[in-house]
C-alpha positions, 0 to 999 in steps of 0.5 A, a space after each residue: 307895862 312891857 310888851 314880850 313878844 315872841 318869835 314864831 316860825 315864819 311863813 317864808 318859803 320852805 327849803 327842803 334837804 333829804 340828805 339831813 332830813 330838814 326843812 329850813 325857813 328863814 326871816 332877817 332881823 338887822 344884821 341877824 338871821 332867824 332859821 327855822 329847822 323842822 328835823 325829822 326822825 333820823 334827821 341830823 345836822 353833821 358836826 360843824 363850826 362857824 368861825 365868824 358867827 354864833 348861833 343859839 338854838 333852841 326846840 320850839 316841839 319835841 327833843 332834839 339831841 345837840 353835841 357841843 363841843 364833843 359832849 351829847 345833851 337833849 334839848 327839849 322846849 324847856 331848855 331855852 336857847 343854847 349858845 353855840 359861841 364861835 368855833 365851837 364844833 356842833 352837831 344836831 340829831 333827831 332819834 326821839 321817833 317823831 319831828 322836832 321843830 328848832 330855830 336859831 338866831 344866828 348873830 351876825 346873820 352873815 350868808 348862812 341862808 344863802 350856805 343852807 339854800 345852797 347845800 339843800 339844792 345840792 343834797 336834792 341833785 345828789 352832789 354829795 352823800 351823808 358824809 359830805 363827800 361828793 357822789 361824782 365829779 360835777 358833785 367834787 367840783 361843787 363842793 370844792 367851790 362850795 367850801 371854799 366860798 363859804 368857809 369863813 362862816 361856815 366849816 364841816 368837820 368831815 372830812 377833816 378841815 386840814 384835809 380840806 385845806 389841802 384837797 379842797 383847793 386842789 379839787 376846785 381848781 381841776 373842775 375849773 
């Protein structure tokens, strides 16, 4: 007979980011990383890509919406994982009126905790807006280096990436 078990959210520490409206916990497995996401109404996870990772993600509660690619669905528990290959632009939302619990394996793990911790503690010193864009020069110099730290995991779309790759160096070698 073979045993199924199934991965529950953790009981980690918490990391909390206002500007998304998520709460993150995370737990290794190997070289994998396990993120447990609570989204709230109105929470949202801006469009993106991960040039050296994939990520399936799935709802555990409630109905999250999820753009792969462009293209807009409802993920609901039912649903199973949704695989999120590498370079693949995505992007998250909550607009069903209540929280919606998700987790993701991450495949290599790669620094994605280390990427979600950093940018939480960033949104609670309010470096940076909703857009992404800083909110005074200390926040500029820290999303420059940010960026660029972590951008061969991890790429968000706005501003633009060929606007990064032109500002972003710029940026952080001003704030030095």
């Amino acid at each position: 007979m073979t045993e199924t078990t199934t991965k529950t959210e953790d009981t980690t520490e918490k990391v909390h980011d206002p500007i998304h409206g998520t709460t993150y916990s995370f737990e290794r497995e190997g070289d994998n990383l396990w993120v447990y996401s609570t989204l709230e109404d109105g929470g949202d996870l801006p469009e993106h890509f991960h040039p050296s990772l994939e990520e399936r993600w799935e709802t555990l509660e409630g109905k999250a919406r999820v753009k792969l690619d462009g293209k807009w669905r409802d993920l609901v528990p039912e649903d199973g994982p949704v695989v999120v290959a590498p370079n693949v632009r995505h992007e998250l939302k909550n607009e069903s009126g209540r929280e919606a619990r998700l987790r993701t394996e991450v495949i290599p793990g790669g620094r994605l905790e280390e990427f979600l911790t950093e940018s939480a503690r960033a949104a609670r010193e309010g470096l940076y807006n909703s857009r992404n864009l800083p909110t005074s020069l200390r926040g500029a110099g820290w999303l420059a280096e940010f960026a660029l730290r972590f951008r061969d995991e991890t790429v968000m779309t706005s501003p633009p990436p060929a606007v990064q790759r032109v500002v972003l160096p710029l940026l952080a070698r001003f704030a030095r």
